[in-house]
C-alpha positions in Angstrom: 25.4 24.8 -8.3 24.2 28.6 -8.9 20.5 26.9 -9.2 20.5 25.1 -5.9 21.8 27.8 -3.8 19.0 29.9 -5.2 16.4 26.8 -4.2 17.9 27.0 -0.5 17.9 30.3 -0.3 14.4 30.6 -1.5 12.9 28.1 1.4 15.4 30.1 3.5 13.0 33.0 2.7 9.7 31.4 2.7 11.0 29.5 6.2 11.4 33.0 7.6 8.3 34.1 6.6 6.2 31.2 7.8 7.9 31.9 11.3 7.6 35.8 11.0 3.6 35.6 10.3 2.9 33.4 12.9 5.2 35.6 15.6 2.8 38.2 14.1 -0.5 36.1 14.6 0.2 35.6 17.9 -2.4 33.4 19.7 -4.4 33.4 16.9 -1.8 31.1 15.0 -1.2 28.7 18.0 -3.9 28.7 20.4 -5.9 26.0 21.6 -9.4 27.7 21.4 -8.4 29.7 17.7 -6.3 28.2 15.5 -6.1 30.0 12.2 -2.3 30.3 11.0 -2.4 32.3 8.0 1.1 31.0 7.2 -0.1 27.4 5.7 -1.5 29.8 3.0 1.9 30.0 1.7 2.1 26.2 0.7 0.2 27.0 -2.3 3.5 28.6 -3.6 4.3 25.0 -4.1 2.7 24.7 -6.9 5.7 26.8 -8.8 8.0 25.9 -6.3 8.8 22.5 -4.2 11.0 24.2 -1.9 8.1 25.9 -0.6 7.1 22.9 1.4 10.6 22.8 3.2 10.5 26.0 3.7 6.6 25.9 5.0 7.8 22.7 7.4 11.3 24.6 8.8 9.1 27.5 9.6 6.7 25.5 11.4 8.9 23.7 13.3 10.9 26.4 14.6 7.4 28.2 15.9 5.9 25.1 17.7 9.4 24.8 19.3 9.6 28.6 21.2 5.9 29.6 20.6 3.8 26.3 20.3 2.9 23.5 22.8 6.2 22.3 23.1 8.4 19.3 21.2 5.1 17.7 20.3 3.9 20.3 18.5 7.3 21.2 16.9 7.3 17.1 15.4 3.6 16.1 14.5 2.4 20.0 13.8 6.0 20.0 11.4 5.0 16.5 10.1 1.2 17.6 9.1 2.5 20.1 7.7 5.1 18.3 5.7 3.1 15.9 4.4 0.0 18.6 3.1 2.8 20.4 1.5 3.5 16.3 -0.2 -0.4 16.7 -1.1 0.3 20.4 -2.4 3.0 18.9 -4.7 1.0 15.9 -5.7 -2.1 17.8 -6.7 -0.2 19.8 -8.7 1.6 17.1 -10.8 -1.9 15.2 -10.7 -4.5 18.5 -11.8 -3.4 20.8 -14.2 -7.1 23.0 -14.4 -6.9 25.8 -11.9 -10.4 25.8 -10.4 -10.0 21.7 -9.5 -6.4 22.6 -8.0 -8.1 25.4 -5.9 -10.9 23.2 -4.8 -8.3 20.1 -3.4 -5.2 21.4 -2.8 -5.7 22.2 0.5 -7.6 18.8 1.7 -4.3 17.4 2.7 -3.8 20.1 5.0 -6.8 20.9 6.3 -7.7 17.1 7.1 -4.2 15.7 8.5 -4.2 19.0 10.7 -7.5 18.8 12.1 -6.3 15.2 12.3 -3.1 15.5 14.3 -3.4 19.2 15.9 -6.0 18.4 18.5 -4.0 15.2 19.6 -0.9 17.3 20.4 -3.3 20.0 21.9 -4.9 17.2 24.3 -1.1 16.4 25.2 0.2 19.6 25.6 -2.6 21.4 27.1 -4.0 19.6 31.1 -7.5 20.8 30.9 -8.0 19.0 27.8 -9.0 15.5 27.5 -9.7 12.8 24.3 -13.5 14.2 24.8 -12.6 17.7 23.8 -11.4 15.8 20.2 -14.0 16.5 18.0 -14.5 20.1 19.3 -10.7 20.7 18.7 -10.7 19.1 15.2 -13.5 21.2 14.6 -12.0 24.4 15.4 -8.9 23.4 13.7 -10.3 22.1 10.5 -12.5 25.1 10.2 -8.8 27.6 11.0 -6.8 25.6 8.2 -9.7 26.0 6.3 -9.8 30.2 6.7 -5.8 30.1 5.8 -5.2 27.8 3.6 -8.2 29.0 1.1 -8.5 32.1 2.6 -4.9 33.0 1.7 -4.1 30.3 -0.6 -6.5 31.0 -3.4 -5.8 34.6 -3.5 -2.3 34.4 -3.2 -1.8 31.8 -6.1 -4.1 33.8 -8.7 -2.5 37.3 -7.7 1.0 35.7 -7.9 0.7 33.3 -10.7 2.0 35.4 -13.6 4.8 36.7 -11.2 6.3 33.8 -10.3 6.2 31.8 -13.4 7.9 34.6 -15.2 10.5 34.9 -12.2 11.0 31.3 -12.0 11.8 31.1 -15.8 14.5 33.5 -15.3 16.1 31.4 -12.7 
């Protein structure tokens, strides 16, 4: 019981933050000419922890519904980011040498997001149309790209030590 409660209050925490660094980010995290949401770094936690990806996924959610484009955003932006955090997870059971687990562990992300981002962008936003797609899913790609590396990679090598050590003394 004492273990779970812990795990739900961890991707309380990591929910938070996802939702506190975007507020922070501003437009930058949720525009539709910039889209770089430093946040999705975070999903490398993942690797130590599953409930990251919950946490990741609540967090998202709750910033495309009061800052983003709207329900839309809040279910596919949430679901994209779900199911990277799934490719997080599986890359980690699947890869066990670091450098191969920083080169792919962000593909998921990067690629169902510059996927299924400009789609609800071309939704949400009326001076967009399906011919702005590829110049949206390059602008998107190349954002989730900047975070999830940007941040990832140093976060997981910085924290590594840390977290194994604090996770073995839950």
């Amino acid at each position: 019981m004492k273990k779970s409660v812990r795990r739900i209050t961890f991707a309380s925490v990591i929910a938070a933050l996802y939702f506190v660094l975007c507020v922070i980010e501003g437009n930058l995290a949720s525009g539709f000419m910039v889209n770089v949401r430093l946040a999705e770094g975070l999903l490398v936690l993942a690797f130590f922890c599953p409930e990251v990806v919950l946490g990741c996924s609540i967090g998202c959610f709750m910033f495309n519904l009061f800052f983003g484009f709207g329900i839309y955003d809040a279910l596919i932006g949430t679901a994209a980011t779900l199911v990277g955090g799934a490719f997080v997870l599986l890359i980690g059971k699947l890869i066990k040498k670091d450098l191969f687990r920083m080169i792919t562990f962000g593909l998921g992300l990067v690629i169902l997001n510059a996927i299924l981002v400009p789609i609800v962008l071309i939704i949400s936003v009326p001076d967009l149309n399906f011919g702005a797609y590829w110049a949206t899913f390059g602008v998107v790609a190349l954002g989730e790209t900047i975070a999830v590396y940007g941040i990832g990679i140093p976060l997981y090598l910085v924290l590594k030590k840390h977290i194994i050590r604090l996770l073995g003394e839950w």
